[in-house]
Residue frames relative to the residue before (quaternion, step in Angstrom):
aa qw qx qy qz dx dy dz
X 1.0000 0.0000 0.0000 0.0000 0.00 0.00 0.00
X 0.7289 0.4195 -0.3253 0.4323 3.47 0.76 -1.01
X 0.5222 0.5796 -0.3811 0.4960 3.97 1.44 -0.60
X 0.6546 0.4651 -0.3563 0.4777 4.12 1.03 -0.73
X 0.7661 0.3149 -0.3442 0.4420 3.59 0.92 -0.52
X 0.2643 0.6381 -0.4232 0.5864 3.72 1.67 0.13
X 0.7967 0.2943 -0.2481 0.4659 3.85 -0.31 -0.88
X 0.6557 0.3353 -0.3191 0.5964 3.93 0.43 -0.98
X 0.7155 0.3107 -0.4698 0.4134 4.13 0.07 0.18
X 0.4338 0.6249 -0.3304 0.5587 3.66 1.59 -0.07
X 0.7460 0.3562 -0.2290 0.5140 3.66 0.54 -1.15
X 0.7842 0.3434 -0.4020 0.3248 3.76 0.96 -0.68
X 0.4513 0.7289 -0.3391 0.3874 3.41 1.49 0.33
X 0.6688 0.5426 -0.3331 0.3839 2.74 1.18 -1.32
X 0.3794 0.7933 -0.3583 0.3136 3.62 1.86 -1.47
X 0.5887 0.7724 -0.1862 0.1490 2.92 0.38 -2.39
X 0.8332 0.4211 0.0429 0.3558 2.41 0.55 -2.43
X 0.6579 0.4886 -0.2920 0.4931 3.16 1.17 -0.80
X 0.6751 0.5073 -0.4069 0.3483 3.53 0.78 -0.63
X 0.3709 0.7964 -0.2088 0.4296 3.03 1.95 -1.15
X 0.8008 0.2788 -0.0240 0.5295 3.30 0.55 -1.57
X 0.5548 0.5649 -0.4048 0.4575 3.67 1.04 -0.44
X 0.4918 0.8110 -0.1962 0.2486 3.28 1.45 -1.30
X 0.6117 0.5856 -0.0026 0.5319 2.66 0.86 -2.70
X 0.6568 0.4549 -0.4182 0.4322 4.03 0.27 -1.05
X 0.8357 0.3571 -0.2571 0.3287 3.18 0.45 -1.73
X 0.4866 0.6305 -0.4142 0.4405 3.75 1.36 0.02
X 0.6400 0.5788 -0.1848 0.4703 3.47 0.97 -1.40
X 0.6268 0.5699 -0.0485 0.5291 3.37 0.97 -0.90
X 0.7128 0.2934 -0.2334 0.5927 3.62 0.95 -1.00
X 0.7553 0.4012 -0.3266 0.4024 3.88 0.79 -0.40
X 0.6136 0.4137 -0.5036 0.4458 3.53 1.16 0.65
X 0.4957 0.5479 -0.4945 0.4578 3.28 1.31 -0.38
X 0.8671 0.2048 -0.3706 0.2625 3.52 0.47 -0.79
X 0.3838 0.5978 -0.5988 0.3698 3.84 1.53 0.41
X 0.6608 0.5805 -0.4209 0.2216 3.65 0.80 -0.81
X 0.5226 0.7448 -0.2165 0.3540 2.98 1.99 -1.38
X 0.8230 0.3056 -0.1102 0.4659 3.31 1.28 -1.22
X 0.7633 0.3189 -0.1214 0.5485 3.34 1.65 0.83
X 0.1889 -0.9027 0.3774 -0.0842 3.00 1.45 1.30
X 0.7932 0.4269 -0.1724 0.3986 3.33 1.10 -0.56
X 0.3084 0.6950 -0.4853 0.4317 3.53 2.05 0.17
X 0.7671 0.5275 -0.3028 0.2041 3.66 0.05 -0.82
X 0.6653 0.3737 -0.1714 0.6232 3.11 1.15 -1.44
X 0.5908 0.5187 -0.4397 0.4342 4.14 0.81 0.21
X 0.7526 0.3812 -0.2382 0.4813 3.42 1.19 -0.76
X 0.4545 0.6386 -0.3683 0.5000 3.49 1.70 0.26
X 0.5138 0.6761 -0.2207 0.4798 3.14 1.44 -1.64
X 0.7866 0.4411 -0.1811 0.3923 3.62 0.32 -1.45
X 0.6919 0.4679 -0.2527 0.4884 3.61 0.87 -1.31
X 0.5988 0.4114 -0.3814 0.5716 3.78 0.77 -0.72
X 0.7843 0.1552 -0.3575 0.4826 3.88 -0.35 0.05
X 0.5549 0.3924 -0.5930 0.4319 3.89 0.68 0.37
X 0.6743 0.5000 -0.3263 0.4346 3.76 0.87 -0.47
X 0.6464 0.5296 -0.3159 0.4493 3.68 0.57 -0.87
X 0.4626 0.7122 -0.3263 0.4150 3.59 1.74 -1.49
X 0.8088 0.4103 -0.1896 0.3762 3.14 0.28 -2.24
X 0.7419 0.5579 -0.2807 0.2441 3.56 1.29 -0.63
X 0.7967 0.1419 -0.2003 0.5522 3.11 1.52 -0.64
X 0.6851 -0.5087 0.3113 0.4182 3.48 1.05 1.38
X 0.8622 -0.2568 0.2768 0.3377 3.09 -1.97 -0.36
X 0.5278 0.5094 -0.4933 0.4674 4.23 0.98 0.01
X 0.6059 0.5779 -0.4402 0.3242 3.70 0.61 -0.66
X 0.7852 0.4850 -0.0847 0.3757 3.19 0.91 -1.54
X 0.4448 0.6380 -0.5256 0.3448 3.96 2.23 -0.92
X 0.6614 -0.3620 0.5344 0.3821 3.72 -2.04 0.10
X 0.7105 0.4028 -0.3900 0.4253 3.59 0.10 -0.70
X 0.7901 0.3144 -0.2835 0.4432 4.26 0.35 -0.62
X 0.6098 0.3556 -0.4336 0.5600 3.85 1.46 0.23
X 0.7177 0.3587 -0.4515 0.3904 3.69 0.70 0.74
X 0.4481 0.6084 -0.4053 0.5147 3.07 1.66 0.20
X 0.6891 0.3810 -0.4473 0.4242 3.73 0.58 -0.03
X 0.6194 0.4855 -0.4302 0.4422 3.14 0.90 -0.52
X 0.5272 0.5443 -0.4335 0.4877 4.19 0.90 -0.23
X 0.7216 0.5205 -0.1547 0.4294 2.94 0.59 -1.05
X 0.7931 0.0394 -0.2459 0.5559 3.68 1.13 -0.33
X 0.1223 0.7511 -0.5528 0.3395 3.51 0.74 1.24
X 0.7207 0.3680 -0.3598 0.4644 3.77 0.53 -0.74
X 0.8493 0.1937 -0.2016 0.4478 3.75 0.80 -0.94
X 0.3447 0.6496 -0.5125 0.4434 3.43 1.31 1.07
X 0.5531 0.7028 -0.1347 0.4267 3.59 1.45 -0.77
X 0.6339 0.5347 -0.0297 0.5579 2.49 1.09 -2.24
X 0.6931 0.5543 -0.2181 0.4059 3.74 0.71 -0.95
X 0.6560 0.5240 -0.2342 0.4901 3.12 1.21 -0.74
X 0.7715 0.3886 -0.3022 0.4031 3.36 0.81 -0.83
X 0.5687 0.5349 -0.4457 0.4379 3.60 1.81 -0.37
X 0.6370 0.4670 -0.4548 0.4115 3.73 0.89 -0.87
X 0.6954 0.3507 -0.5221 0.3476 3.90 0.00 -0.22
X 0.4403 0.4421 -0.5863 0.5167 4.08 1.00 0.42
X 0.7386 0.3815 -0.4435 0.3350 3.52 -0.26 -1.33
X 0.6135 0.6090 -0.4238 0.2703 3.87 0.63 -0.56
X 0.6646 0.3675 -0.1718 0.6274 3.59 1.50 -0.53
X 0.5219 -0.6467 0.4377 0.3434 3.42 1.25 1.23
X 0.4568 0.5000 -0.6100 0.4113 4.06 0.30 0.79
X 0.0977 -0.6022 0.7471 0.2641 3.35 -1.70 -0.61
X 0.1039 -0.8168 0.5405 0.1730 2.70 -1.85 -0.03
X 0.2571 -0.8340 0.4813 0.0816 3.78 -0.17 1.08
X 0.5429 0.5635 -0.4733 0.4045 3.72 1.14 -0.10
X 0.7178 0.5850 -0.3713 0.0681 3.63 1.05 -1.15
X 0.4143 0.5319 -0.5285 0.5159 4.07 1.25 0.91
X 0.7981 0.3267 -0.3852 0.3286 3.26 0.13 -0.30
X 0.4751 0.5808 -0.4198 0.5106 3.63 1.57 -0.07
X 0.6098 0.6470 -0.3472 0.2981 3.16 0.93 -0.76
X 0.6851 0.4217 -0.0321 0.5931 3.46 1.14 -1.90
X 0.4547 0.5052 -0.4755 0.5585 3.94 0.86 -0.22
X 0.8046 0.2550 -0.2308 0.4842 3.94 -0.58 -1.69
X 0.4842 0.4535 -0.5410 0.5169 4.37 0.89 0.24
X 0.7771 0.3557 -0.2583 0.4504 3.72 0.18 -0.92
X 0.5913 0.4411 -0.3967 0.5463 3.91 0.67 0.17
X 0.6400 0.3584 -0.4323 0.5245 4.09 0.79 -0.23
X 0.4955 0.5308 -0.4859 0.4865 4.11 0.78 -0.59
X 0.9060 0.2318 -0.2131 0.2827 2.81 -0.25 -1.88
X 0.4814 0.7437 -0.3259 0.3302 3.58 1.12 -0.27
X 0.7306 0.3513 -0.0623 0.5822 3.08 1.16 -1.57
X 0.7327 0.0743 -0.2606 0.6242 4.37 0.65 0.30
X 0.6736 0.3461 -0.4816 0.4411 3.74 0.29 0.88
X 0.7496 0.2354 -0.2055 0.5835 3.85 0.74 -0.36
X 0.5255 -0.7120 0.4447 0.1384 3.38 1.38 0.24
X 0.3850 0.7550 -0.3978 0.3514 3.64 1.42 0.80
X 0.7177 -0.5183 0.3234 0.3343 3.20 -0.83 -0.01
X 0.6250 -0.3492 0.4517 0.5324 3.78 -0.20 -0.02
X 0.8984 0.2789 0.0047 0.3393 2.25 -0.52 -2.43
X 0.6366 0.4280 -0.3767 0.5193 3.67 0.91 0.10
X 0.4473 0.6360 -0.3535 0.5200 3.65 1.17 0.02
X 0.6009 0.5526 -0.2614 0.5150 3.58 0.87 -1.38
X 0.6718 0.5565 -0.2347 0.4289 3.68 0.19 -1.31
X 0.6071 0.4998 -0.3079 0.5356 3.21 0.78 -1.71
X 0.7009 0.5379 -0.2754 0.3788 3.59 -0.28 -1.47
X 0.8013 0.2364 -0.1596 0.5258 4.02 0.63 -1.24
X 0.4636 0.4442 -0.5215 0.5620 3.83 1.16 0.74
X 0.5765 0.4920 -0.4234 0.4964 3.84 0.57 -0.51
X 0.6285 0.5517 -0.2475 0.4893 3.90 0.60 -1.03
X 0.7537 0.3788 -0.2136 0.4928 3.23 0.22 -1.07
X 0.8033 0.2381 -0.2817 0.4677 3.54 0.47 -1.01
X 0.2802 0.7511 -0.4084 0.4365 3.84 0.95 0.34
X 0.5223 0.6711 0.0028 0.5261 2.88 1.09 -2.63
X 0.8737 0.2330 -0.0705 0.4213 3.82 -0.27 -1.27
X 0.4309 0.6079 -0.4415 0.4998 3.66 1.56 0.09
X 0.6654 0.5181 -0.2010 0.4985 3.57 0.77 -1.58
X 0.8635 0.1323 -0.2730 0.4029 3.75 -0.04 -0.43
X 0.4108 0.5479 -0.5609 0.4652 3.85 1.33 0.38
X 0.6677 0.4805 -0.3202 0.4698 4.13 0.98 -0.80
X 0.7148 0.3956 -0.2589 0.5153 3.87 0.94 -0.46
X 0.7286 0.3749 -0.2731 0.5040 3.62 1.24 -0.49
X 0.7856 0.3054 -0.1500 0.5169 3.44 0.70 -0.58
X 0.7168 0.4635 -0.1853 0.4868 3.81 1.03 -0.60
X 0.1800 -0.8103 0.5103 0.2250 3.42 2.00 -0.93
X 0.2647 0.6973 -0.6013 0.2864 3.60 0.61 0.52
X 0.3148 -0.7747 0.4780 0.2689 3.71 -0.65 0.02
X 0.7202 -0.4618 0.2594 0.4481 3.71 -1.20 1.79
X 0.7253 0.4988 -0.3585 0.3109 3.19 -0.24 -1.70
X 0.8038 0.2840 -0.1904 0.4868 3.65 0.33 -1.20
X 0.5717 0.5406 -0.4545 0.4175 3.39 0.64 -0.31
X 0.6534 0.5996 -0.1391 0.4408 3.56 0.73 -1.09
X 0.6026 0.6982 -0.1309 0.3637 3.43 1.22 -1.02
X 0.6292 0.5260 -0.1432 0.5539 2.23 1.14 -2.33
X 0.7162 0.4788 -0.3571 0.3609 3.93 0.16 -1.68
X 0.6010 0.5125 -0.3549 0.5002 3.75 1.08 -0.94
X 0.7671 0.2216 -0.4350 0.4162 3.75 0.10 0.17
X 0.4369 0.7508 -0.2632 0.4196 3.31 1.16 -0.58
X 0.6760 0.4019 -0.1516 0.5988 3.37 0.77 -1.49
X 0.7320 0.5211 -0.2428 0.3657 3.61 0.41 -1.05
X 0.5477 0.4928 -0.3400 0.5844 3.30 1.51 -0.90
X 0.5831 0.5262 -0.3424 0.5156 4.11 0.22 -0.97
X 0.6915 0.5100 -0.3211 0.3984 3.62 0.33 -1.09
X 0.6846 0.4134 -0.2179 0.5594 3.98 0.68 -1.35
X 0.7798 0.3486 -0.3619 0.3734 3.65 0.51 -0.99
X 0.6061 0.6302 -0.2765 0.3989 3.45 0.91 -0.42
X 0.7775 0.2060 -0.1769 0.5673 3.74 1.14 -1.01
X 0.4783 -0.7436 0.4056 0.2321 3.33 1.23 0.07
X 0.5440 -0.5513 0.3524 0.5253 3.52 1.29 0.82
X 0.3061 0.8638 -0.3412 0.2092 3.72 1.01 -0.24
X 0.0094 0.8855 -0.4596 -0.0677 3.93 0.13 0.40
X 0.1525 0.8604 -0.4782 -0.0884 3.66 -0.41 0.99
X 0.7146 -0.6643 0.1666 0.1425 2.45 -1.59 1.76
X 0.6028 -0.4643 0.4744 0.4428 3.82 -1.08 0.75
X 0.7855 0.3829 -0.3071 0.3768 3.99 -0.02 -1.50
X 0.5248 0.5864 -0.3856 0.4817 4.19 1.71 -0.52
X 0.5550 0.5671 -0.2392 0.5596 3.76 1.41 -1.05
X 0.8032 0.2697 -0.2839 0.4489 3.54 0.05 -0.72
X 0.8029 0.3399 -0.3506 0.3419 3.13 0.22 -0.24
X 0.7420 0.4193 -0.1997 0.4835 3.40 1.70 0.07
X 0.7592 0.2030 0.0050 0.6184 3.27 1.38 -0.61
X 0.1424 0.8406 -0.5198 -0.0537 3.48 1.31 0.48
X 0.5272 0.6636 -0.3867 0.3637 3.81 1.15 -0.92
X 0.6689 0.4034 -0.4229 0.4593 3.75 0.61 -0.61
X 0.5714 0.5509 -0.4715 0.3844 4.43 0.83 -0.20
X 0.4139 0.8026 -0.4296 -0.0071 3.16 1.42 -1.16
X 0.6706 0.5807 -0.2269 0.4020 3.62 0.91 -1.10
X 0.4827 0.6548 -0.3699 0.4488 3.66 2.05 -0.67
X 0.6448 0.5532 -0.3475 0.3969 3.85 1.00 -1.18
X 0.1694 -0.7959 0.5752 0.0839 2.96 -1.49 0.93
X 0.3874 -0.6146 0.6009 0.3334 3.52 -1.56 0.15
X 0.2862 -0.7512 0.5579 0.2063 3.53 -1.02 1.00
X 0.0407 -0.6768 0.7283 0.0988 4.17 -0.37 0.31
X 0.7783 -0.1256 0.2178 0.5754 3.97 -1.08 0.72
X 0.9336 0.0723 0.1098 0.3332 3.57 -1.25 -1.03
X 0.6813 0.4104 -0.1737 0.5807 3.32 1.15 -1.28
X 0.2296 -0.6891 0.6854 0.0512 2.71 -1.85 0.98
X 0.1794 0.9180 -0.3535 -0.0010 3.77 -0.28 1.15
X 0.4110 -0.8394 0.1842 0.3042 2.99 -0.33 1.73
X 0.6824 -0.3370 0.4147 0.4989 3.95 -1.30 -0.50
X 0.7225 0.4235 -0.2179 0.5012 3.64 1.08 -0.99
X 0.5737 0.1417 -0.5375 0.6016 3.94 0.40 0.18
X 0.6955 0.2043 -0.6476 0.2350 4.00 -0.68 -0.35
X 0.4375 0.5987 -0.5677 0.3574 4.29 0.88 0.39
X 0.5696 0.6213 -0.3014 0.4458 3.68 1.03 -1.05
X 0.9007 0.2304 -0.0879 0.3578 3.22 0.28 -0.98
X 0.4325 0.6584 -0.3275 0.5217 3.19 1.93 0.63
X 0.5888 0.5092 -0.2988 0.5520 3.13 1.37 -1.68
X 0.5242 0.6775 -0.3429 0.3856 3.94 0.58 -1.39
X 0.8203 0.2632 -0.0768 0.5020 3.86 0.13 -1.82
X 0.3584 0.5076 -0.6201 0.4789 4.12 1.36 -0.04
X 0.8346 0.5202 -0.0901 0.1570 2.97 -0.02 -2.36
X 0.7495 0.3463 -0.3171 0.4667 3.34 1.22 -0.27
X 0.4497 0.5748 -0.4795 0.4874 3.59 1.52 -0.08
X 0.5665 0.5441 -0.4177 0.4566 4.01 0.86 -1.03
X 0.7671 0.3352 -0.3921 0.3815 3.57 -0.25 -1.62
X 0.8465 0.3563 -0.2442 0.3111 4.01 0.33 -0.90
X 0.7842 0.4715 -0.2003 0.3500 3.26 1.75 0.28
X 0.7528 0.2795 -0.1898 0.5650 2.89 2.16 0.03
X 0.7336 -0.4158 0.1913 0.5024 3.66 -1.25 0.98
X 0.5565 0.5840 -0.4202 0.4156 3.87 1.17 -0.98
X 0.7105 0.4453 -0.3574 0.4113 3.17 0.10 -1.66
X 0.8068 0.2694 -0.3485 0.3937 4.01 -0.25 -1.03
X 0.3910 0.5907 -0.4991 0.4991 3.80 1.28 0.20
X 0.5278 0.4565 -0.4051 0.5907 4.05 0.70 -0.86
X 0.7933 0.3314 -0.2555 0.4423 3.92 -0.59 -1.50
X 0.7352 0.2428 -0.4229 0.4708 3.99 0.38 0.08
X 0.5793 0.4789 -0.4594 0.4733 3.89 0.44 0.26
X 0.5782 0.6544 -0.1838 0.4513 3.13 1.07 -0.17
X 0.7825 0.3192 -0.1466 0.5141 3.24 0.93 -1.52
X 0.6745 -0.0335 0.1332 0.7254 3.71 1.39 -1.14
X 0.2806 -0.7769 0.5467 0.1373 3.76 -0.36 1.40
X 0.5248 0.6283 -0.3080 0.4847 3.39 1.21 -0.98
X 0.7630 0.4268 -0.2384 0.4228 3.35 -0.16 -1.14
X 0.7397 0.4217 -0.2819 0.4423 3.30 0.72 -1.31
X 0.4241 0.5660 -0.4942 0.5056 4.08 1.38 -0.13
X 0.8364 0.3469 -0.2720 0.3256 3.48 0.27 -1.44
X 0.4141 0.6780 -0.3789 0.4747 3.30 1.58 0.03
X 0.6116 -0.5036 0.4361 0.4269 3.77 0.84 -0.38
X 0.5550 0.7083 -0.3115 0.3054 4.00 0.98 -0.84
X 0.1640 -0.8053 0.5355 0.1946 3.39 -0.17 0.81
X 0.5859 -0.7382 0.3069 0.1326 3.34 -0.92 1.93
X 0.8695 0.2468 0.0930 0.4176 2.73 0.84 -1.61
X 0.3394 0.5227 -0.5032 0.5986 3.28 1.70 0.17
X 0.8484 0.3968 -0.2161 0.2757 3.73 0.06 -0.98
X 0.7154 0.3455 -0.3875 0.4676 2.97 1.55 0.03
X 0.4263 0.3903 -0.6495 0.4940 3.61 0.88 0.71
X 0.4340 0.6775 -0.5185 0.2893 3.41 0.14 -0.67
X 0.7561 0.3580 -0.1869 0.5150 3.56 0.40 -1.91
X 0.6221 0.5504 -0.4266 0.3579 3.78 0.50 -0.72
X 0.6257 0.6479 -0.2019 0.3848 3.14 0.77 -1.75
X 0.7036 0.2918 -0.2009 0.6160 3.78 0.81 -1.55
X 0.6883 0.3848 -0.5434 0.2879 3.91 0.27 0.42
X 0.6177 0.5558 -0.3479 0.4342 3.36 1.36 -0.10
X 0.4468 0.6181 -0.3418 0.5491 3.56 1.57 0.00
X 0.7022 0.3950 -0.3516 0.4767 3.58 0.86 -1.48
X 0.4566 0.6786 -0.3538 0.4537 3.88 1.21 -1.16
X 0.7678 0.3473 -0.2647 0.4688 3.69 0.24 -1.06
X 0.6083 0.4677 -0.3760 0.5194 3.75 0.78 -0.29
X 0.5175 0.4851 -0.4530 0.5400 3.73 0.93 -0.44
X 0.7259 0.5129 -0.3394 0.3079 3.55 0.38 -1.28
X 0.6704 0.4933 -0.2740 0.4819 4.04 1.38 -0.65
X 0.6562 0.4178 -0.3387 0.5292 3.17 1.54 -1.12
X 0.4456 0.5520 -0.5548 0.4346 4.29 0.66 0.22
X 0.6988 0.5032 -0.2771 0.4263 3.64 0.48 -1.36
X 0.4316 0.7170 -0.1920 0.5126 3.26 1.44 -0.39
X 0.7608 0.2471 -0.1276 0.5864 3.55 0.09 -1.78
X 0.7955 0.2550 -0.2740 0.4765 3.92 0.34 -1.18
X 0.4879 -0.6619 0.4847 0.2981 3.77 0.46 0.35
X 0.7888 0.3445 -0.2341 0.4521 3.08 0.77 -0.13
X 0.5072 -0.6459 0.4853 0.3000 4.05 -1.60 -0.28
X 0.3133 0.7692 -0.5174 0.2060 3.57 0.63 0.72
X 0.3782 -0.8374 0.3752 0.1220 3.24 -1.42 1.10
X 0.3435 0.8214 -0.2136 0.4020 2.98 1.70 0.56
X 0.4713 0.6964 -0.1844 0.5088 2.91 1.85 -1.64
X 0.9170 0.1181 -0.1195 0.3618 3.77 -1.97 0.86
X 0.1606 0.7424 -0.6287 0.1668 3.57 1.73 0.16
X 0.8288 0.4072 -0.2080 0.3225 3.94 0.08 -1.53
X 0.4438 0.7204 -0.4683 0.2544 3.79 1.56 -0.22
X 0.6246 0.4811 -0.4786 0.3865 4.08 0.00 -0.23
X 0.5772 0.5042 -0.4097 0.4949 3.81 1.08 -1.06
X 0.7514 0.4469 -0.3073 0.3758 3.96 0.40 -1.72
X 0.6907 0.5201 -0.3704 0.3395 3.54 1.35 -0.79
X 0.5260 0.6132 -0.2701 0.5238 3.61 1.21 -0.43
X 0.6857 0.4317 -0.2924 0.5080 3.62 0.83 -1.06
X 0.8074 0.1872 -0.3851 0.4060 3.67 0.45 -0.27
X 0.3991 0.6264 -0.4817 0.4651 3.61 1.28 0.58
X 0.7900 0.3770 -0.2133 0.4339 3.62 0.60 -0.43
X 0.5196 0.4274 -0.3664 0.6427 3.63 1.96 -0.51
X 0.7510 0.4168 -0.3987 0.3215 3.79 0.74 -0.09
X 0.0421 -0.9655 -0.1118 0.2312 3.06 1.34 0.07
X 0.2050 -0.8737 0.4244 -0.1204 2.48 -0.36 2.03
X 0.6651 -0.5297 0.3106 0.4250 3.80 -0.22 1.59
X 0.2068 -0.5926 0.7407 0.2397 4.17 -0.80 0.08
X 0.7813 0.2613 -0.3740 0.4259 3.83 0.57 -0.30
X 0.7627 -0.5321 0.2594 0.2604 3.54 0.78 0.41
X 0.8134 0.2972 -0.2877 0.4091 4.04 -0.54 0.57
X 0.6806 0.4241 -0.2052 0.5610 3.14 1.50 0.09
X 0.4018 0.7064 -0.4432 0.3782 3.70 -0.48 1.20
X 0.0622 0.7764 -0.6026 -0.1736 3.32 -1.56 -0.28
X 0.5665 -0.6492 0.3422 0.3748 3.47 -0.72 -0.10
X 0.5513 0.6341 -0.4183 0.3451 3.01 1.84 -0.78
X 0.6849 0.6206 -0.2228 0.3101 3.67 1.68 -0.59
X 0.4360 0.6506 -0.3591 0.5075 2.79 1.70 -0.38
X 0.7086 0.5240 -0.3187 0.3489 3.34 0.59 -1.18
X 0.6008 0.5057 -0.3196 0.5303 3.58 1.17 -1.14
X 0.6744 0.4313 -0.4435 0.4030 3.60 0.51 -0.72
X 0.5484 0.4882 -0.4576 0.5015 4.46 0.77 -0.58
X 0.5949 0.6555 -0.3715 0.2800 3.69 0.74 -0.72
X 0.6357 0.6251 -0.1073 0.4400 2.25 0.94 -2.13
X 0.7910 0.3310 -0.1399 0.4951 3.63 0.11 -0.99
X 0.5163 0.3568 -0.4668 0.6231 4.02 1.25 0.14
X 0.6063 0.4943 -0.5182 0.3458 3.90 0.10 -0.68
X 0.6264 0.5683 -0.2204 0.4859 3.71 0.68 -1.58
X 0.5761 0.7151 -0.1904 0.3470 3.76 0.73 -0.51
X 0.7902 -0.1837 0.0764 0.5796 2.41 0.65 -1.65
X 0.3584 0.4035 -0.6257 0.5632 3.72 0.42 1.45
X 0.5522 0.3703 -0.5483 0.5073 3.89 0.24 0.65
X 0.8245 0.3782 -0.2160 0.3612 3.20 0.63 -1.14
X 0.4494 0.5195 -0.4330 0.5836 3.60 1.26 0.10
X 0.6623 0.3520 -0.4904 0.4439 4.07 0.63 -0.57
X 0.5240 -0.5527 0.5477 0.3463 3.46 0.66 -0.88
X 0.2911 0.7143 -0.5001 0.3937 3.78 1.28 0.81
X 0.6777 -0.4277 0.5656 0.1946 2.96 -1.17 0.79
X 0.3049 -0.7895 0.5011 0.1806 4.04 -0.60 1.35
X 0.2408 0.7750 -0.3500 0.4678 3.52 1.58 0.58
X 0.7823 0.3685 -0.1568 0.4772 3.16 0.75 -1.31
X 0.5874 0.4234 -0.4322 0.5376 3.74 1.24 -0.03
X 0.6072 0.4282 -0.4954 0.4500 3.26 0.53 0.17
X 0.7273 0.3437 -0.3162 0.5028 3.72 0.44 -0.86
X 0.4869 0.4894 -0.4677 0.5520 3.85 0.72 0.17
X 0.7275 0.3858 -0.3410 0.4535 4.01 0.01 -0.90
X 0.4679 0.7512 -0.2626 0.3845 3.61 0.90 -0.88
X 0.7366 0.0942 -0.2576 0.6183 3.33 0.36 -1.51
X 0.5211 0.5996 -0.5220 0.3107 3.90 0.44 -0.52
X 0.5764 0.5494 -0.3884 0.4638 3.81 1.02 -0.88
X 0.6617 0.6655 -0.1483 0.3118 3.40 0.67 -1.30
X 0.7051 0.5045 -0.1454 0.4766 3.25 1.13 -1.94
X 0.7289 0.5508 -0.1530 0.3767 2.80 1.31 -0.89
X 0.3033 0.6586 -0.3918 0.5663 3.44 1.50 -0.43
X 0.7140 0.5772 -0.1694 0.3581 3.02 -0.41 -2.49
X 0.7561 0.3498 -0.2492 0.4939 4.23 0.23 -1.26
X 0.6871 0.4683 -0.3232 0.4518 3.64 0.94 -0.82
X 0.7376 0.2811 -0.3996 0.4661 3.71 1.01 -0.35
X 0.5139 0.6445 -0.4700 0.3157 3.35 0.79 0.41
X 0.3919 0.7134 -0.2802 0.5088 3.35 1.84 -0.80
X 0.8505 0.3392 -0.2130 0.3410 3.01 -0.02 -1.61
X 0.5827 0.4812 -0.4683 0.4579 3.95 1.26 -0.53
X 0.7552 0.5129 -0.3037 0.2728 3.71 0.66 -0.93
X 0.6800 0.4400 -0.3567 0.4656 3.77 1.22 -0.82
């Protein structure tokens, strides 16, 4: 008798422990979900780091020279930018698919502005980032005040804009050497600052200005946590006192502004005014919002992640293309990274 109650106090110990320990998992488990919760940007930084300590080891000392780690950053200047203005929609659970074609629309209104009406440059420029901006403030007066939903609202402006864009320059391309010698002021963003080896342009130190404005705003003023609670619960944040819909044109309005500064700082990178150019930027601008990770459903994010996520996807680039892979494989590499990422961000959201 005393060996049967010896075994069943053995077996409820043994319980104990496991729950004990089952406990510990689901504790362990809830405090990375919520360090992650409160640092959205650990992941895609420590992704950031392992893809150029790996790519480094693979193709030796070119990965790492000044001239091919400021080439990524040239190289993702247009949809680092471009990122920035999609992550402050996705933060209020919107999207936006128009912002490439806002981009190449307010590029093709400084060209054509400044050698078809014969304007200044610098009054060309303006022209171009009032078209952005008020583009920008069409889209969230129709989602804030019309309640239409992002996706389609946006859509619509993305073909819309694109149509305006072809009929307006006529498929027309003007030339980098017609620009410099007439309008050098619209390349301005093309000039670079040389440091030893590296060559850095006016447009990534714009990128990473626009980046350290924008993330000191969203986490330091009433706006910015007015963005992260419309986002998280719009309702609440109405009954909270927050004007909805002033603030969300607001955010629309200033991403089509940031869009139009992409558009001057493109004329910039390709020296030239061509309306072809950024056709693929709303898909790339989303892809490094979501490798940076920032929520798809809104109140969770930063910009600093966005940035890691353009990085992320210039590092992959080119260290494939320095091995000589096939440009296949940056797609099927970004893919699952798009995925994984999904996948970590709804895990977040079941655990906090």
């Amino acid at each position: 008798m005393p060996k049967a109650l010896d075994q069943e106090n053995l077996g409820q110990s043994e319980e104990e422990s496991v729950a004990d320990f089952s406990g510990f998992n689901d504790s362990f488990g809830t405090r990375v979900a919520h360090f992650l919760h409160n640092n959205p940007a650990t992941v895609p930084l420590i992704v950031l780091i392992a893809s150029m300590v790996i790519f480094g080891i693979l193709n030796g000392s070119r990965f790492f020279s000044p001239f091919a780690l400021t080439l990524i950053l040239q190289q993702v200047s247009i949809i680092g930018i471009i990122a920035a203005a999609q992550s402050l929609v996705i933060l209020t659970a919107g999207i936006d698919l128009s912002v490439g074609a806002i981009m190449v629309l307010s590029s093709v209104i400084m060209g054509k502005f400044t050698f078809d009406l014969g304007l200044p440059p610098e009054i060309s420029a303006l022209c171009g980032l009032l078209c952005g901006t008020l583009i920008g403030t069409v889209n969230g007066m129709l989602v804030a005040f019309v309640k239409l939903p992002p996706f389609i609202v946006t859509l619509g402006m993305w073909q819309i804009a694109l149509a305006a864009n072809f009929l307006y320059s006529g498929s027309e391309v003007i030339r980098s050497q017609d620009i410099a010698q007439q309008a050098a002021f619209l390349q301005f963003f093309g000039g670079t600052i040389r440091i030893g080896g590296a060559a850095i342009t006016y447009g990534v130190i714009f990128m990473l200005g626009l980046v350290a404005v924008l993330s000191y705003v969203l986490s330091q003023t009433a706006w910015g946590r007015h963005v992260y609670a419309i986002g998280d619960d719009p309702e609440a944040a109405e009954l909270s006192g927050v004007n909805v819909k002033f603030t969300r044109v607001s955010v629309y309005a200033l991403a089509g502004l940031i869009c139009a500064f992409a558009g001057w700082v493109l004329i910039g990178r390709l020296g030239s005014v061509s309306p072809q150019a950024g056709q693929l930027s709303n898909i790339e601008s989303i892809t490094a919002v979501v490798i940076g990770g920032i929520s798809l459903f809104g109140g969770r994010g930063s910009l600093a992640g966005s940035l890691f996520g353009a990085l992320i996807v210039g590092v992959f680039t080119l260290g494939l293309r320095l091995l000589g892979a096939d440009v296949q494989w940056t797609y099927l590499l970004i893919g699952i990274l798009i995925i994984s990422a999904v996948t970590v961000d709804q895990y977040i959201r079941k655990s906090v």
